[in-house]
PDB file of N, CA, C and O in Angstrom:
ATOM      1  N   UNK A   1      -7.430  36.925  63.082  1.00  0.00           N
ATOM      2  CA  UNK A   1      -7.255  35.908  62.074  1.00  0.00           C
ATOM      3  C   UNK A   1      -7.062  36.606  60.729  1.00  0.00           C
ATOM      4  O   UNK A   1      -7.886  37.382  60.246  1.00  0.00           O
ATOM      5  N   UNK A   2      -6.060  36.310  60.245  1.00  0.00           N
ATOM      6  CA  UNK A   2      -5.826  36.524  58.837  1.00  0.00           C
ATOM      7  C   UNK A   2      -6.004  35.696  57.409  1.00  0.00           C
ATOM      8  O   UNK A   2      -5.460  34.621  57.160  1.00  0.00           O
ATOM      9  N   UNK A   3      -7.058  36.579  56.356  1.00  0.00           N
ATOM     10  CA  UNK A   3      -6.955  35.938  55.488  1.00  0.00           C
ATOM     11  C   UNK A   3      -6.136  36.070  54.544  1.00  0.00           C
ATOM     12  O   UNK A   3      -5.655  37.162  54.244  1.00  0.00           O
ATOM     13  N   UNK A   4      -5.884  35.059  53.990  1.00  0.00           N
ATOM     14  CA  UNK A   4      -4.476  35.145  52.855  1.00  0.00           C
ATOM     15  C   UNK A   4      -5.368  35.670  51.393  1.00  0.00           C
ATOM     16  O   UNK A   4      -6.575  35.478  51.533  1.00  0.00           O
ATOM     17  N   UNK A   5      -5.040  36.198  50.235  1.00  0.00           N
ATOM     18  CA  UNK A   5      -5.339  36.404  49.739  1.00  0.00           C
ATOM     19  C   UNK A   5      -5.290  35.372  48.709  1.00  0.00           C
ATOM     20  O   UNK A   5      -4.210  35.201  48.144  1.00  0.00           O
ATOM     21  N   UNK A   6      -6.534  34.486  48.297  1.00  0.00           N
ATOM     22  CA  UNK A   6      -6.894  34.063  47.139  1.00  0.00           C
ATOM     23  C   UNK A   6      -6.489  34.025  45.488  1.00  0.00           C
ATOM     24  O   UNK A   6      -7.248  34.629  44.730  1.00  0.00           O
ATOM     25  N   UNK A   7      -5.613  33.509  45.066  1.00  0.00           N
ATOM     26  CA  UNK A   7      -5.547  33.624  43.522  1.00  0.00           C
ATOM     27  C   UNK A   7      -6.488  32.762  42.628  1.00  0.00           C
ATOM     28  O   UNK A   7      -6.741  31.621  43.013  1.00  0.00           O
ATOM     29  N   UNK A   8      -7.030  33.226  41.456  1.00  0.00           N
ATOM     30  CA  UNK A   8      -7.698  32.550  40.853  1.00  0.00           C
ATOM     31  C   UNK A   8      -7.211  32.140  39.550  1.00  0.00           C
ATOM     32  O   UNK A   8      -6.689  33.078  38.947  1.00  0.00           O
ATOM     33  N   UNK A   9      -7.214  30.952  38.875  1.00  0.00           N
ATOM     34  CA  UNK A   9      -6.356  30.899  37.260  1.00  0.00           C
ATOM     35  C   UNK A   9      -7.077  29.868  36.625  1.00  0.00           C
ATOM     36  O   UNK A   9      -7.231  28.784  37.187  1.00  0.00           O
ATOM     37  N   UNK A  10      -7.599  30.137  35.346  1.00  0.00           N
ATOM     38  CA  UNK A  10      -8.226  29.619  34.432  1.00  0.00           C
ATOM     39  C   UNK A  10      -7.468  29.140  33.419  1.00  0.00           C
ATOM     40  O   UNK A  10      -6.855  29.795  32.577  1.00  0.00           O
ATOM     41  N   UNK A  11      -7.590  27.076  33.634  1.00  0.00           N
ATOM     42  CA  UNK A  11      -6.517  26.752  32.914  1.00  0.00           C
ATOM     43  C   UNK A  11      -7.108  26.188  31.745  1.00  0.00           C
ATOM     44  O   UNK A  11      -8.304  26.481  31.757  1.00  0.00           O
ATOM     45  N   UNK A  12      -6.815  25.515  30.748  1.00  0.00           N
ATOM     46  CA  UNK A  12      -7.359  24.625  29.665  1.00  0.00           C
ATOM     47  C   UNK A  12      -6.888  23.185  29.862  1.00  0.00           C
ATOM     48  O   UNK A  12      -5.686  23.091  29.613  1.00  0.00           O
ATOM     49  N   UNK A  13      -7.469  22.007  30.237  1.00  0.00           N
ATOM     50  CA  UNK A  13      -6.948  20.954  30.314  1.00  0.00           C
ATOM     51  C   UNK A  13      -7.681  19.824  29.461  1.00  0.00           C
ATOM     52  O   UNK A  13      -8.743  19.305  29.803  1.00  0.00           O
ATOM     53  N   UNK A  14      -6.926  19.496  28.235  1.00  0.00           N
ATOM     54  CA  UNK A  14      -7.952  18.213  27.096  1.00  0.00           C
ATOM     55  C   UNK A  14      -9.622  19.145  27.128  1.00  0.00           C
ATOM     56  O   UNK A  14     -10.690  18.811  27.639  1.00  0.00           O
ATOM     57  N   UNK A  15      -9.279  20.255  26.437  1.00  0.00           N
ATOM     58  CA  UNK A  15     -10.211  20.802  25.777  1.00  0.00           C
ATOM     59  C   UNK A  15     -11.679  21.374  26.713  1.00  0.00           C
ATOM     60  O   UNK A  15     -12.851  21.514  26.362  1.00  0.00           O
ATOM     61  N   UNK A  16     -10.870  21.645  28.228  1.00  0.00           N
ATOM     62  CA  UNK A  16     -12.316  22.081  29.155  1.00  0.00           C
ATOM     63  C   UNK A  16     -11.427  22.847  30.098  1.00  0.00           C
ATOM     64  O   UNK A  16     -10.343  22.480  30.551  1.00  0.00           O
ATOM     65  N   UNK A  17     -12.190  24.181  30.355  1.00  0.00           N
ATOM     66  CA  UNK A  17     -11.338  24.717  31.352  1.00  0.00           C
ATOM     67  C   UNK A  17     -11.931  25.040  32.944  1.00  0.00           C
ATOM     68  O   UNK A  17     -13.062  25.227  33.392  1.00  0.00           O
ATOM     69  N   UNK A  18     -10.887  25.013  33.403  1.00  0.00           N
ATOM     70  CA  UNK A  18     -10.772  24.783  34.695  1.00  0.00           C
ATOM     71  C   UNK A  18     -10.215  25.938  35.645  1.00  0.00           C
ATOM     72  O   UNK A  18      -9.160  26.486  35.328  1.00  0.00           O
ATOM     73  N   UNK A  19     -10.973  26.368  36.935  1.00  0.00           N
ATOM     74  CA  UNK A  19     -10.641  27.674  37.520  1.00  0.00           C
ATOM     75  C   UNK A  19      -9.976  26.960  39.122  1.00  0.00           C
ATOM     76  O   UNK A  19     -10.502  26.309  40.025  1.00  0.00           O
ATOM     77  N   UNK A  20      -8.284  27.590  38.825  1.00  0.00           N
ATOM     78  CA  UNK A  20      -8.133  26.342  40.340  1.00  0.00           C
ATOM     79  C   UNK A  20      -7.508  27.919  41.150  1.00  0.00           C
ATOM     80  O   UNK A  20      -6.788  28.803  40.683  1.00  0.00           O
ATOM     81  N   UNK A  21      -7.963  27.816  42.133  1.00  0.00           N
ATOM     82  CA  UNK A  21      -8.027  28.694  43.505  1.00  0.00           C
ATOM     83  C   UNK A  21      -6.923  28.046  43.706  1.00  0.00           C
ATOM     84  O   UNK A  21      -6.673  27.003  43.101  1.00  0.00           O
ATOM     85  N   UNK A  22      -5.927  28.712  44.797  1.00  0.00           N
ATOM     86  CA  UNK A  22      -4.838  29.043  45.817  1.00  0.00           C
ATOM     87  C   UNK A  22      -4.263  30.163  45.844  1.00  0.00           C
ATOM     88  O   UNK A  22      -4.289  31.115  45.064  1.00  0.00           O
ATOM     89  N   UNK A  23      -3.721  29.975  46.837  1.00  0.00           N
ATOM     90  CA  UNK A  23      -2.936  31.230  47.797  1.00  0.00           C
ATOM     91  C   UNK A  23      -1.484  30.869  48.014  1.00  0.00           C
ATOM     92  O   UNK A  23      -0.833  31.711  48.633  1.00  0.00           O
ATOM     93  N   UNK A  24      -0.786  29.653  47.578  1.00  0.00           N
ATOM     94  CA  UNK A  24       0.463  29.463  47.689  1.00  0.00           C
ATOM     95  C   UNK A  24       1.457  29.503  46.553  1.00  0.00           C
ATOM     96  O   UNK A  24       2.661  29.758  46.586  1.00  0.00           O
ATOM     97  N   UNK A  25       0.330  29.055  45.103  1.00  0.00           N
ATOM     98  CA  UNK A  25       1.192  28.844  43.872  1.00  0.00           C
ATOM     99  C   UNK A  25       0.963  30.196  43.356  1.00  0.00           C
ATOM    100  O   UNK A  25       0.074  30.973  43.703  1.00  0.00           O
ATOM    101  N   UNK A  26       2.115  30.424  42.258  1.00  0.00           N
ATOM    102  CA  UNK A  26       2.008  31.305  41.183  1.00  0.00           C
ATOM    103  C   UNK A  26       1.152  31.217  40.215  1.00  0.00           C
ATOM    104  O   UNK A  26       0.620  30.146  40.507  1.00  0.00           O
ATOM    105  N   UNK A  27       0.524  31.653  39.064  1.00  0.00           N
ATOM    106  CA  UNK A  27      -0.335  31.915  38.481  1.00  0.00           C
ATOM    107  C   UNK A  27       0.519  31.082  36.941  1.00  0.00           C
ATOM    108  O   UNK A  27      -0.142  30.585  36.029  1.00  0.00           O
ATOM    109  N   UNK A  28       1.783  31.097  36.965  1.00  0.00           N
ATOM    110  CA  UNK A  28       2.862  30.789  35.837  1.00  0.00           C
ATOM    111  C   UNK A  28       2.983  29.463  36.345  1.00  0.00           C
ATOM    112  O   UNK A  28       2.948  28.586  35.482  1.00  0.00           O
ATOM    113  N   UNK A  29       3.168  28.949  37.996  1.00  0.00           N
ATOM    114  CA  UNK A  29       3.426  27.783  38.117  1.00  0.00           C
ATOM    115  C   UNK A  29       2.306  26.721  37.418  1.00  0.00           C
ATOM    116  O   UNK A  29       2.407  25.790  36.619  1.00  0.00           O
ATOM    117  N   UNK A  30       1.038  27.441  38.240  1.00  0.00           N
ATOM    118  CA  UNK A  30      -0.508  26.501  37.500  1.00  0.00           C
ATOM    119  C   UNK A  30      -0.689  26.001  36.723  1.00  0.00           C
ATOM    120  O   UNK A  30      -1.031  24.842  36.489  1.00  0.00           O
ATOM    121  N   UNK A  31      -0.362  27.297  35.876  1.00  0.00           N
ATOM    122  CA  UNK A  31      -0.342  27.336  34.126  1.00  0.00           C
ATOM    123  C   UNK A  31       0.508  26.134  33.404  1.00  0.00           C
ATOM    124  O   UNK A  31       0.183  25.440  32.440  1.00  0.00           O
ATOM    125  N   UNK A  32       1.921  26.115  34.333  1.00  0.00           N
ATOM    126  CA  UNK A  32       2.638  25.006  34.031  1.00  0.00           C
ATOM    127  C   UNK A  32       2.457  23.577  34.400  1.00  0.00           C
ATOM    128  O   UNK A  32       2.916  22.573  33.854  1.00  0.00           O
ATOM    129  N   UNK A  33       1.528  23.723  35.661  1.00  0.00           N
ATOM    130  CA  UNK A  33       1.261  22.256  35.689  1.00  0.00           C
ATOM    131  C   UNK A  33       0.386  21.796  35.058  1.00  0.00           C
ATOM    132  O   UNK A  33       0.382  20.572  34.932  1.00  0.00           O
ATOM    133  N   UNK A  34      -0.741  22.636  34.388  1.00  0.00           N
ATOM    134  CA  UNK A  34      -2.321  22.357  34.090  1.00  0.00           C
ATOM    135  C   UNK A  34      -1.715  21.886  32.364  1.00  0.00           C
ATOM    136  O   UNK A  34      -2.313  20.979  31.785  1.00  0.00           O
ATOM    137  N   UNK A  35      -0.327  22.700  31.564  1.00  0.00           N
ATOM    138  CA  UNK A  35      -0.084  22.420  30.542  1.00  0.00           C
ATOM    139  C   UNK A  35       0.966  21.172  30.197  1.00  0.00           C
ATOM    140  O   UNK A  35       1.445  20.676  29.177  1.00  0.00           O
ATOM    141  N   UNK A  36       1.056  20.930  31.763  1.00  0.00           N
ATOM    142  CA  UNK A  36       1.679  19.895  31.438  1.00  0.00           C
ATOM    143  C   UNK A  36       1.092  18.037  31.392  1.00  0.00           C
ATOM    144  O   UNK A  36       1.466  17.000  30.844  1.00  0.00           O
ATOM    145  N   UNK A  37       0.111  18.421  32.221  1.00  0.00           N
ATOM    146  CA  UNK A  37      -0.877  17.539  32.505  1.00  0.00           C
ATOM    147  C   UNK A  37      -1.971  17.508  30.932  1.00  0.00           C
ATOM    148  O   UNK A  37      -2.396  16.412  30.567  1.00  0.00           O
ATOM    149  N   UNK A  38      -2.241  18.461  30.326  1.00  0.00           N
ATOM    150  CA  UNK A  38      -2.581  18.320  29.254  1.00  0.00           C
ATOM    151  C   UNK A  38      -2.052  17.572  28.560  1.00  0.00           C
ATOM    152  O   UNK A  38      -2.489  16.434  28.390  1.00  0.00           O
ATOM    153  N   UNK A  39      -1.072  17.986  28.037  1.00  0.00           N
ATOM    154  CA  UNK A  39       0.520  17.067  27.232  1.00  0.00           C
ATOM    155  C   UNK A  39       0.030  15.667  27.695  1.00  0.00           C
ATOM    156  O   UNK A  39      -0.396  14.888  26.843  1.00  0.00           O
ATOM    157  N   UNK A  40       0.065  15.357  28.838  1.00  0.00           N
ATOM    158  CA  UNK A  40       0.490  13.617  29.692  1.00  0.00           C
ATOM    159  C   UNK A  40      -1.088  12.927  28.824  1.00  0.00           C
ATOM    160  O   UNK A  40      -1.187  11.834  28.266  1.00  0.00           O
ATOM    161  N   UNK A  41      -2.168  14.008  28.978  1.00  0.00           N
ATOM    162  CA  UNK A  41      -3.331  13.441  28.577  1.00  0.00           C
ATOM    163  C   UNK A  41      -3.480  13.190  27.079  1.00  0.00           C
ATOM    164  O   UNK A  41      -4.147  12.291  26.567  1.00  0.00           O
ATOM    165  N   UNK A  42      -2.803  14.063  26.491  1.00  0.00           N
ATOM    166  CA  UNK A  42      -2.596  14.077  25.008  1.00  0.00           C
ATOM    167  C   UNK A  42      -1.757  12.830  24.372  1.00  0.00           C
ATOM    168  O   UNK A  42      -2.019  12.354  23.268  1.00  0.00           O
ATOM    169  N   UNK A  43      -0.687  12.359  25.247  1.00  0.00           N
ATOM    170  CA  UNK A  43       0.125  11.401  25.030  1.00  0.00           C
ATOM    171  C   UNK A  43      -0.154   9.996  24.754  1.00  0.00           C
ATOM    172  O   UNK A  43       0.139   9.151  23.909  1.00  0.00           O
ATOM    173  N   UNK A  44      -1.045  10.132  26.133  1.00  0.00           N
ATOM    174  CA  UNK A  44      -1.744   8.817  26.610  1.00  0.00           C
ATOM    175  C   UNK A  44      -2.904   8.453  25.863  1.00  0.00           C
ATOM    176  O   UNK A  44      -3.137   7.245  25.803  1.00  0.00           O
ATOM    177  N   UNK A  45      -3.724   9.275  25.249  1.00  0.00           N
ATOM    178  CA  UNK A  45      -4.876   9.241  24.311  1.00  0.00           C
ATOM    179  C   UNK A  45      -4.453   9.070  23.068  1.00  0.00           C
ATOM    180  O   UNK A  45      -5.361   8.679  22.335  1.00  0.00           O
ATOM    181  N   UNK A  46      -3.101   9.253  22.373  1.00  0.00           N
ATOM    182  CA  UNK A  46      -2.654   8.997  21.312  1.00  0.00           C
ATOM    183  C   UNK A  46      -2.504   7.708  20.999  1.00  0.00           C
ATOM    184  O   UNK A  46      -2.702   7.300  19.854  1.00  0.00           O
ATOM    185  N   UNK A  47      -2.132   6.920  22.010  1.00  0.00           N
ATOM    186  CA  UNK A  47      -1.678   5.558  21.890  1.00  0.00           C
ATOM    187  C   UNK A  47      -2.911   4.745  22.259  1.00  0.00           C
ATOM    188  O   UNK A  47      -3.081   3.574  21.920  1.00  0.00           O
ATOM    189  N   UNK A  48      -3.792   5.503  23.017  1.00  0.00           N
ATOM    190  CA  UNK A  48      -5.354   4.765  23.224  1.00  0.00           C
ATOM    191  C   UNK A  48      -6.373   5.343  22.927  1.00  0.00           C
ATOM    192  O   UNK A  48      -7.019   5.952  23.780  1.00  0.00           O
ATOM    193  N   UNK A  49      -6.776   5.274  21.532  1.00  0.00           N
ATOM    194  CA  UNK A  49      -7.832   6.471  21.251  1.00  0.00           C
ATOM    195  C   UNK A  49      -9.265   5.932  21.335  1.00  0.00           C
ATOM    196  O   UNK A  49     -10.096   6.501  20.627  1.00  0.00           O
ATOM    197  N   UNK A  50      -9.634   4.991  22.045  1.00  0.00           N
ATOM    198  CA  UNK A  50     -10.950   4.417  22.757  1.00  0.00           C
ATOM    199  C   UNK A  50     -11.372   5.123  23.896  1.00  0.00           C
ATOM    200  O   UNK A  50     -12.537   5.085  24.291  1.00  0.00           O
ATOM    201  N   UNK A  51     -10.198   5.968  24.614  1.00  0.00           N
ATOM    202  CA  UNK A  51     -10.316   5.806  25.891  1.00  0.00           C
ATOM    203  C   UNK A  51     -11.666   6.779  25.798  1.00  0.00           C
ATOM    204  O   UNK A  51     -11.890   7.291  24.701  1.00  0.00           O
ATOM    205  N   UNK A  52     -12.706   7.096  27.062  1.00  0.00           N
ATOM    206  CA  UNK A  52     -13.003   8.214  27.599  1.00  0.00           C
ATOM    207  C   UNK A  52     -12.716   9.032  28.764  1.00  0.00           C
ATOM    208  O   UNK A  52     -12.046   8.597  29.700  1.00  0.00           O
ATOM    209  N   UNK A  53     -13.136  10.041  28.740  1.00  0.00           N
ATOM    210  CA  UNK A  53     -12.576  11.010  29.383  1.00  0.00           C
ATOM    211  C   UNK A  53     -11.911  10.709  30.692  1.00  0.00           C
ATOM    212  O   UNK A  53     -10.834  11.093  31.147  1.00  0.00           O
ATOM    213  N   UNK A  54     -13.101   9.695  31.314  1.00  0.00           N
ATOM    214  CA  UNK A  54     -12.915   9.678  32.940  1.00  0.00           C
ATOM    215  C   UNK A  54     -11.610   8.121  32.763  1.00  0.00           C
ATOM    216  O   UNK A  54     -11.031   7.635  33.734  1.00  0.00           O
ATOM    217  N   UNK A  55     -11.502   7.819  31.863  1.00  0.00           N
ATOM    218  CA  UNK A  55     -10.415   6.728  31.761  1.00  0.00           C
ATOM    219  C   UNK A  55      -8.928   7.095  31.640  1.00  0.00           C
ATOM    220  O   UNK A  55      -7.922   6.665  32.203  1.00  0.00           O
ATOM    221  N   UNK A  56      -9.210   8.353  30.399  1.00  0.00           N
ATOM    222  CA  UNK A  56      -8.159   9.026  30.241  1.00  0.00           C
ATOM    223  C   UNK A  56      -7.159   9.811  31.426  1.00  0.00           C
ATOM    224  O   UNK A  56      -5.929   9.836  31.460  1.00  0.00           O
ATOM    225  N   UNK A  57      -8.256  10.510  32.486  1.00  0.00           N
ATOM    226  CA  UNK A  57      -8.421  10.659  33.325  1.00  0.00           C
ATOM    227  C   UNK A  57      -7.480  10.146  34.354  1.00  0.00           C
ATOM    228  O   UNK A  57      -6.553  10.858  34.741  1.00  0.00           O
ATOM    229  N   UNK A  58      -7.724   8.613  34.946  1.00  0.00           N
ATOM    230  CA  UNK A  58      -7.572   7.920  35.600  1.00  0.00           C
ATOM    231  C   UNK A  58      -6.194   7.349  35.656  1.00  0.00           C
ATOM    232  O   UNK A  58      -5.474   6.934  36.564  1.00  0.00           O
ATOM    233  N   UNK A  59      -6.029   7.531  33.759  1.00  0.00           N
ATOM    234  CA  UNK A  59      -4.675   6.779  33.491  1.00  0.00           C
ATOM    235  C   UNK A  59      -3.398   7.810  33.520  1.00  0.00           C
ATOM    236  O   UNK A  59      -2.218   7.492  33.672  1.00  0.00           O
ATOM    237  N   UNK A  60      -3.955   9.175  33.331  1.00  0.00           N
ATOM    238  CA  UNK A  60      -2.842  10.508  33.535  1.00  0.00           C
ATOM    239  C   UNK A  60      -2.496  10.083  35.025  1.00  0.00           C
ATOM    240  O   UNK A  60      -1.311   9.829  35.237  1.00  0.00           O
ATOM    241  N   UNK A  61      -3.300   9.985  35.980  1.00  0.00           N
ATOM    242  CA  UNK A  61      -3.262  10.327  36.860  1.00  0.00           C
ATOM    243  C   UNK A  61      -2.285   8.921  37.585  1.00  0.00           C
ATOM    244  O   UNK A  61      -1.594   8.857  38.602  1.00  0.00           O
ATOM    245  N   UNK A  62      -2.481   8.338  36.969  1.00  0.00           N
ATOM    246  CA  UNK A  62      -1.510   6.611  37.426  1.00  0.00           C
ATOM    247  C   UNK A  62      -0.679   6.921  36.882  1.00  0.00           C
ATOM    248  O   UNK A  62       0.076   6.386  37.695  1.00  0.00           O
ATOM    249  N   UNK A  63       0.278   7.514  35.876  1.00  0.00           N
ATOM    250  CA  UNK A  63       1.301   7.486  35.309  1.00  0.00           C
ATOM    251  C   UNK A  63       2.208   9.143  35.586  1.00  0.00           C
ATOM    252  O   UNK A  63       3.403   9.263  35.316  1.00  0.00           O
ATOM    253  N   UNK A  64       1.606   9.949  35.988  1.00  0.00           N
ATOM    254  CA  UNK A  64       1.819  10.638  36.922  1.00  0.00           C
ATOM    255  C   UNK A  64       2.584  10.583  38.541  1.00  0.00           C
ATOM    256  O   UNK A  64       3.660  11.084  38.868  1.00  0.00           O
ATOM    257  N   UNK A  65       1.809   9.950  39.216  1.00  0.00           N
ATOM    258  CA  UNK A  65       1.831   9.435  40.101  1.00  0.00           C
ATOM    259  C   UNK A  65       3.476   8.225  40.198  1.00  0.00           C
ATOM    260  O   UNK A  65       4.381   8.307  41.030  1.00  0.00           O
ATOM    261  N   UNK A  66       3.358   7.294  39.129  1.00  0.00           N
ATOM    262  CA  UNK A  66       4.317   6.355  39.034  1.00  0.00           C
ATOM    263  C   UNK A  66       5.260   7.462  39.004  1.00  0.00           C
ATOM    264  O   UNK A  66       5.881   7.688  40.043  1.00  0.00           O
ATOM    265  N   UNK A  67       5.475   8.215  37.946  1.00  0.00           N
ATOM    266  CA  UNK A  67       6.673   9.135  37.649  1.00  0.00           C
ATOM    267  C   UNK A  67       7.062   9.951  38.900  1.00  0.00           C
ATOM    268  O   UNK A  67       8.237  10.227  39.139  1.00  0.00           O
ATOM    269  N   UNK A  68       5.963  10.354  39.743  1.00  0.00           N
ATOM    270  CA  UNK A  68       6.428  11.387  40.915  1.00  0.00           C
ATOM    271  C   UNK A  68       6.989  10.070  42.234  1.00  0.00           C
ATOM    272  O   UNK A  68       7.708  10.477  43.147  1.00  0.00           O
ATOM    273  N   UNK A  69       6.755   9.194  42.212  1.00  0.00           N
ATOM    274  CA  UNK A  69       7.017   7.888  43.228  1.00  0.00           C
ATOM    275  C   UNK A  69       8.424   7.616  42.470  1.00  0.00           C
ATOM    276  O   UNK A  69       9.143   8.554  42.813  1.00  0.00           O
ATOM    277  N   UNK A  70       9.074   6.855  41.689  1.00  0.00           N
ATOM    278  CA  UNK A  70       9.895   6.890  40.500  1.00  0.00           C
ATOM    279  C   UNK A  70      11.350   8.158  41.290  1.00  0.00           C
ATOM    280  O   UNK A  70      12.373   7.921  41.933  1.00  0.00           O
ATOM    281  N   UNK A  71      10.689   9.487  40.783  1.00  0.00           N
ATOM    282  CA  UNK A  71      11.708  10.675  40.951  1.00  0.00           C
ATOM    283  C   UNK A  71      11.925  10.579  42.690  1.00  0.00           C
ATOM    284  O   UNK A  71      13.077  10.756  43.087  1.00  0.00           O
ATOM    285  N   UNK A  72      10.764  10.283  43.797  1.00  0.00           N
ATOM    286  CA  UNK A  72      11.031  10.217  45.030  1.00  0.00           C
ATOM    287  C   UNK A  72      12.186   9.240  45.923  1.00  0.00           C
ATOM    288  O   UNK A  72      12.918   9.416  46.897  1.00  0.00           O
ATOM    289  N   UNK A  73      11.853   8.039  44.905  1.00  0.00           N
ATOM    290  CA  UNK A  73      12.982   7.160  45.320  1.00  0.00           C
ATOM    291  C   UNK A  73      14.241   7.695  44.397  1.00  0.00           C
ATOM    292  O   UNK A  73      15.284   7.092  44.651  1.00  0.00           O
ATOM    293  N   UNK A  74      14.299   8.230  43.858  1.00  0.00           N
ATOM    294  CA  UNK A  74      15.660   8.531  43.143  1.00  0.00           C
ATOM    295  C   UNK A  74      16.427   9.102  44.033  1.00  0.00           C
ATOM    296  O   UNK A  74      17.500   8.639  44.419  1.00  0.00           O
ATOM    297  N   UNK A  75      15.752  10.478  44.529  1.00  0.00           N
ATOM    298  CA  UNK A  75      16.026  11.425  45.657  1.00  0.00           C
ATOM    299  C   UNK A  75      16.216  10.721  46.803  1.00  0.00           C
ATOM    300  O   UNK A  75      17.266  11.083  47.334  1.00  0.00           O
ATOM    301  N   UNK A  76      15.689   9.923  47.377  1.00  0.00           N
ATOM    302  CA  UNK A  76      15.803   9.637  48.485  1.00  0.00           C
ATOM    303  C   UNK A  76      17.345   8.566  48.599  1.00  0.00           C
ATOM    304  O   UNK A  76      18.175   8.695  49.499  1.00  0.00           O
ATOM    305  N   UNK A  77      17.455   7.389  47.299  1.00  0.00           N
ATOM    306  CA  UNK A  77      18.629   6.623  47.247  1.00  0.00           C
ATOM    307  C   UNK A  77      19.764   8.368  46.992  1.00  0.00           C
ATOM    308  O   UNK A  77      20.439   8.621  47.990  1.00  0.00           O
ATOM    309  N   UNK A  78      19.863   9.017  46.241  1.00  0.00           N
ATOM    310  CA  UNK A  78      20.984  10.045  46.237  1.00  0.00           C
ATOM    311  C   UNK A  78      21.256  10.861  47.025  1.00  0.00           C
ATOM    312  O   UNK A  78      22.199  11.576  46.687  1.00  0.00           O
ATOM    313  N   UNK A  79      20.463  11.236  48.725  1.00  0.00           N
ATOM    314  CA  UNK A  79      20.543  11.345  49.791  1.00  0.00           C
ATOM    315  C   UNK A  79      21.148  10.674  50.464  1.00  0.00           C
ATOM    316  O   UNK A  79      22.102  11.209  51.029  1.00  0.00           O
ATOM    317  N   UNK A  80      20.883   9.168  50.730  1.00  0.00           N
ATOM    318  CA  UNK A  80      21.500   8.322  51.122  1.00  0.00           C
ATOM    319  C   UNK A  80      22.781   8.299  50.695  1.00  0.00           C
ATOM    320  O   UNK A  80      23.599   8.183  51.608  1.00  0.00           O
ATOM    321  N   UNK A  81      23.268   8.382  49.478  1.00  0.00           N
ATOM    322  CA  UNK A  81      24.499   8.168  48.854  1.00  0.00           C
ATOM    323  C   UNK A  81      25.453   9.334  49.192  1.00  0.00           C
ATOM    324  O   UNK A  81      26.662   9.200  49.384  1.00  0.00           O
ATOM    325  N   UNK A  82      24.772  10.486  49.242  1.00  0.00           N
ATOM    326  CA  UNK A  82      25.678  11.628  49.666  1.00  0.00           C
ATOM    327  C   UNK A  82      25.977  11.394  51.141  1.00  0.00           C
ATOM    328  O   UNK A  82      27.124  11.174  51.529  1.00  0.00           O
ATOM    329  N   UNK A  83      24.828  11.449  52.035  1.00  0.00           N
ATOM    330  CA  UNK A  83      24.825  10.799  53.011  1.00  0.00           C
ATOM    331  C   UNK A  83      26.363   9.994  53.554  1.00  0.00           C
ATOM    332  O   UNK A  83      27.300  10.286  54.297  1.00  0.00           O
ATOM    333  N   UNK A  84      26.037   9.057  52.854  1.00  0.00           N
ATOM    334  CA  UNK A  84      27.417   7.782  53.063  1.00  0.00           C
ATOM    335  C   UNK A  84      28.549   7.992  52.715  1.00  0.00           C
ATOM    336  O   UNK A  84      29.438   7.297  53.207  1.00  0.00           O
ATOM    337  N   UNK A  85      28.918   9.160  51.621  1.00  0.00           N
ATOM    338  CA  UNK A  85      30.535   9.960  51.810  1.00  0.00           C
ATOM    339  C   UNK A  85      30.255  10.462  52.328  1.00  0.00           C
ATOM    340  O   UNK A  85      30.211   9.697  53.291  1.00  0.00           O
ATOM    341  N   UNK A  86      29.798  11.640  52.800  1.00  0.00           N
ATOM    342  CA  UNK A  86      30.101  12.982  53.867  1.00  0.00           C
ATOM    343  C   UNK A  86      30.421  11.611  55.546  1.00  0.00           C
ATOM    344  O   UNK A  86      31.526  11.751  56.069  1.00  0.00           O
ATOM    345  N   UNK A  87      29.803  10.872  55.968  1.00  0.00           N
ATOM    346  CA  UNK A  87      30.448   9.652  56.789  1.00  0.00           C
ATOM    347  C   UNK A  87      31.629   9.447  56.655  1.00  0.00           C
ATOM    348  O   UNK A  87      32.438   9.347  57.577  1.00  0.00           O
ATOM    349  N   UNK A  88      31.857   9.363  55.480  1.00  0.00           N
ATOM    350  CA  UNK A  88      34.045   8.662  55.144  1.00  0.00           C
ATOM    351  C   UNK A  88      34.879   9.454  55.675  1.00  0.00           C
ATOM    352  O   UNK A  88      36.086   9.227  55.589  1.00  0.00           O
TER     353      UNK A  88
END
């Protein structure tokens, strides 16, 4: 049995940092998602500055989510569409 070797990366996300383990991502990719997810939290707290953390939280994570569901059906109708010329 083989173990894969472990990466470790210490990110900053809305002012607390965070150590996220894997073995598949890059250390640059992390970095890019953890700073981008910051941003989304920064965005969203601008326009709602009541929120707390675990709200703020909740609402990155729903609007996130919409956006990655959103880009999936995009992909999937422009599959289809290529799809249906390469048929003609």
């Amino acid at each position: 049995m083989t173990q894969e070797k472990k990466e470790r990366v210490t990110v900053d996300i809305h002012n607390r940092s965070y150590t996220v383990v894997g073995d598949e991502e890059s250390s640059t990719h992390v970095r890019l998602v953890a700073s981008l997810v910051d941003q989304k939290m920064k965005d969203i707290q601008s326009a709602n500055k009541h929120l707390d953390t675990a709200s703020l939280a909740v609402l990155t994570a729903l609007n996130t989510m919409n956006d990655y569901l959103k880009l999936k059906e995009d992909y999937a109708r422009l599959l289809g569409s290529m799809n249906r010329k390469e048929d003609k």
